[in-house]
PAVOBA-824111 format. One record per residue (C-alpha): residue in three letters; chain; x, y, z. Coordinates in Angstrom, 2 decimals. Example, Ala and Ser with C-alpha at 12.3 -4.5 7.8 and 13.67 -1.06 7.14 Angstrom:
<nodes>
[node 'ALA' 'A' [12.30 -4.50 7.80]]
[node 'SER' 'A' [13.67 -1.06 7.14]]
</nodes>
This chain:
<nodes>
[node 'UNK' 'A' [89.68 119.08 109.86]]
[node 'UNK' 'A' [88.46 115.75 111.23]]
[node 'UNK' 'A' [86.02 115.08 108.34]]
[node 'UNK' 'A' [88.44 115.07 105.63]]
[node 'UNK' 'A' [90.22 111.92 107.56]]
[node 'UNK' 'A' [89.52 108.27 108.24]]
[node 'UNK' 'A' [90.04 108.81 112.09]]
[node 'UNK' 'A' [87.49 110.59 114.46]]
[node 'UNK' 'A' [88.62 112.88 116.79]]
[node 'UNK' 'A' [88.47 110.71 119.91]]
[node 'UNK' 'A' [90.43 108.09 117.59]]
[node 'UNK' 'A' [93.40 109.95 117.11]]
[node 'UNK' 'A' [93.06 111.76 120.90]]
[node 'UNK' 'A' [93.38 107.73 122.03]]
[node 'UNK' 'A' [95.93 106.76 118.98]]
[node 'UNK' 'A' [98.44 109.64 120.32]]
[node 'UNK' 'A' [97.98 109.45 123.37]]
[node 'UNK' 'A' [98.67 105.54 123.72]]
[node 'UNK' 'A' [101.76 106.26 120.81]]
[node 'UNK' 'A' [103.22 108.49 123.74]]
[node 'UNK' 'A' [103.22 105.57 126.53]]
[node 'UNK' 'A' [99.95 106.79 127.96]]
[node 'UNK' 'A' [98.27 103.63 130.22]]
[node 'UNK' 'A' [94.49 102.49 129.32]]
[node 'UNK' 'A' [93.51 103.11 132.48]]
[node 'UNK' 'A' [94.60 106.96 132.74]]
[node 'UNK' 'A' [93.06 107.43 129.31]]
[node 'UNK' 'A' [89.97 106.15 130.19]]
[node 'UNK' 'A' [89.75 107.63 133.34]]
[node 'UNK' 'A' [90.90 111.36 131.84]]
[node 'UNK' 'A' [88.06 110.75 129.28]]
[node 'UNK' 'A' [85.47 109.49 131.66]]
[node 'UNK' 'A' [84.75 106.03 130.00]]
[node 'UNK' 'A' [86.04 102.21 130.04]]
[node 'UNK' 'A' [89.35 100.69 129.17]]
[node 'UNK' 'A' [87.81 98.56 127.23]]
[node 'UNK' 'A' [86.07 101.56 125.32]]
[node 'UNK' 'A' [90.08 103.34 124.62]]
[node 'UNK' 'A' [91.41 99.60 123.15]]
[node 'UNK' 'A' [88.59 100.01 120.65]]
[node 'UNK' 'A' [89.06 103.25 119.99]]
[node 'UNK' 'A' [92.84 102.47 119.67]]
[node 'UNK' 'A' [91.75 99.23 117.85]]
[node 'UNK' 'A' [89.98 101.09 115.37]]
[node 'UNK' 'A' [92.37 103.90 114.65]]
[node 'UNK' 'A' [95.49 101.74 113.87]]
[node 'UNK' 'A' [92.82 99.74 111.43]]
[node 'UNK' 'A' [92.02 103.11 109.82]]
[node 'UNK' 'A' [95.18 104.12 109.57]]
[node 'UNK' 'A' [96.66 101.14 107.93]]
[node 'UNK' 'A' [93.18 101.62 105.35]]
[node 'UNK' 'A' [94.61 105.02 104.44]]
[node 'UNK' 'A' [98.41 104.02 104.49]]
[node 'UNK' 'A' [97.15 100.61 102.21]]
[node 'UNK' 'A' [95.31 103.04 100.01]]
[node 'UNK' 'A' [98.32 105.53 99.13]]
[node 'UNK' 'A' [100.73 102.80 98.47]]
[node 'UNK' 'A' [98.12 100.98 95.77]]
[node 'UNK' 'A' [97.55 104.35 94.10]]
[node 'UNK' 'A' [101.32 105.13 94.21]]
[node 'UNK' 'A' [102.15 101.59 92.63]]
[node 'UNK' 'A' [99.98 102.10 89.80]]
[node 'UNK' 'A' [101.72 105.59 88.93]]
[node 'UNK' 'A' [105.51 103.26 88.46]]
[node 'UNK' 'A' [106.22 101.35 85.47]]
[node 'UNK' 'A' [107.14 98.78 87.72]]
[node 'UNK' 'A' [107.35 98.17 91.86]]
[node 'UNK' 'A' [110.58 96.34 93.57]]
[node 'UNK' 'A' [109.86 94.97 97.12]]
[node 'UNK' 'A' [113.43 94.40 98.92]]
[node 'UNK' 'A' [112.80 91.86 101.67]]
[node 'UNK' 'A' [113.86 92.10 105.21]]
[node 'UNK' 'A' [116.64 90.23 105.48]]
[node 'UNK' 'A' [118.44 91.59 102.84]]
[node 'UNK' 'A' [121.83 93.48 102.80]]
[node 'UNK' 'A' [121.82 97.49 102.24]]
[node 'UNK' 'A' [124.46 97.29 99.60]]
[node 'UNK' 'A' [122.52 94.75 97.48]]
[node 'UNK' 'A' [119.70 96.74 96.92]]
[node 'UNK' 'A' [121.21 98.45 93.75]]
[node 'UNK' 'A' [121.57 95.40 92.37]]
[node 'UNK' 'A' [117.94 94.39 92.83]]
[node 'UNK' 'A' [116.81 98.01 91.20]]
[node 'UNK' 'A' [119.31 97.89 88.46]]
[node 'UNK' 'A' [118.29 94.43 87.47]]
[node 'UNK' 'A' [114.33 94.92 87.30]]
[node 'UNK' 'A' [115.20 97.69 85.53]]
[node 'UNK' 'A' [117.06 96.41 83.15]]
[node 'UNK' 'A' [114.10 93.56 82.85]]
[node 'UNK' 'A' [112.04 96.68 81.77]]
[node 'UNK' 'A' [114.18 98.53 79.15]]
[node 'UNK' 'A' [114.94 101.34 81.61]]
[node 'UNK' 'A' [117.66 103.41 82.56]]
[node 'UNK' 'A' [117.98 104.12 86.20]]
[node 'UNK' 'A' [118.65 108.22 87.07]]
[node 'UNK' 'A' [121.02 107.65 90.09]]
[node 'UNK' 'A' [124.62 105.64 90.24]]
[node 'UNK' 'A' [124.79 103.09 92.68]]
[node 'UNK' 'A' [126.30 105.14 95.50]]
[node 'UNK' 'A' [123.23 108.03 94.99]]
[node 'UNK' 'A' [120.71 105.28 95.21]]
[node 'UNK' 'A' [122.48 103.75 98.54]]
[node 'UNK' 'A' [122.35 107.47 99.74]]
[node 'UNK' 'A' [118.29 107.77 98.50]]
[node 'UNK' 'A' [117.16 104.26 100.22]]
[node 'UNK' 'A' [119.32 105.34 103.75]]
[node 'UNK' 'A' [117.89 108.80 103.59]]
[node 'UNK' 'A' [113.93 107.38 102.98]]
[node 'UNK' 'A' [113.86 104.46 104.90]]
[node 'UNK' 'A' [116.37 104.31 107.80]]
[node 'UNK' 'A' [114.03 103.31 110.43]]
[node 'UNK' 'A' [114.09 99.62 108.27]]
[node 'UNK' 'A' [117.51 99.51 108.23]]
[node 'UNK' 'A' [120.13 98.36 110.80]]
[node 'UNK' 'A' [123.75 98.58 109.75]]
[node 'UNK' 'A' [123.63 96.91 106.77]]
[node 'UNK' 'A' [120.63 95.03 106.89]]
[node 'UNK' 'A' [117.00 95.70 105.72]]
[node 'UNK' 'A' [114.95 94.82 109.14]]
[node 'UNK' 'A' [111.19 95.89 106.86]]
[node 'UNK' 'A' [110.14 95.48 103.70]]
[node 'UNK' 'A' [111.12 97.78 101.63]]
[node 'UNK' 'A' [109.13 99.14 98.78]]
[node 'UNK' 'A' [110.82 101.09 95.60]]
[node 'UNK' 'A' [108.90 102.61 92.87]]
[node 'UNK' 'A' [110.66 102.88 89.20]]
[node 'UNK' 'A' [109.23 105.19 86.44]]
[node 'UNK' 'A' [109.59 105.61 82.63]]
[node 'UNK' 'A' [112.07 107.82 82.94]]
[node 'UNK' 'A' [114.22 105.58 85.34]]
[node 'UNK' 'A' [113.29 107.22 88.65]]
[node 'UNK' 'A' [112.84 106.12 91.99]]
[node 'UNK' 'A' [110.59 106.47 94.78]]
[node 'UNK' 'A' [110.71 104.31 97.88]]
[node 'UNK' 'A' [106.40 104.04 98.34]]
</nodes>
């Protein structure tokens, strides 16, 4: 399973472990090496897995006609707006009304949203046929 991924074994062992609140020190000790050795191997996983997550969203971009970025910062019930205009820009009809497409960006991306405001960057795909994706 390991050699289909961009993570070795003791990579994500290390990556989960540390994601779960697990010190360097009982890592290290549990797999009989260095603290030193488990930040690199931590080090290295979070690279590789921001390589693969880099690589989906590139090839995912180049599928859309076009690719909106919503900044942080903005509000939740201006997003539509953003969408709707860029799609208008291209000659395309968007697929969902602006309360489906509030419902679509809450449902895909609520851990970058706070109330009403977009705390990440947030990342929307638009087809040919006018729909969406958040990438």
């Amino acid at each position: 399973m390991f050699n289909s991924t961009f993570l070795t074994e003791r990579q994500l062992e290390v990556y989960i472990r540390r994601k779960r609140g697990e010190s360097l020190a009982k890592i290290a000790k549990e797999l009989g090496t260095t603290r030193s050795n488990v930040c690199a191997l931590e080090k290295a996983a979070r690279r590789n897995i921001e390589r693969a997550y880099n690589t989906i969203k590139l090839v995912e971009s180049l599928l859309y006609k076009s690719v909106v970025t919503v900044p942080s910062g903005t509000d939740l019930y201006d997003i539509p707006g953003i969408i709707y205009r860029r799609a208008d820009e291209l000659g395309i009809k968007i697929q969902m009304s602006g309360p489906m497409l509030l419902k679509y960006i809450v449902e895909h991306c609520s851990d970058k949203l706070r109330n009403r405001q977009v705390l990440g960057e947030i990342t929307i795909g638009i087809d040919q046929n006018g729909s969406i994706v958040v990438l």
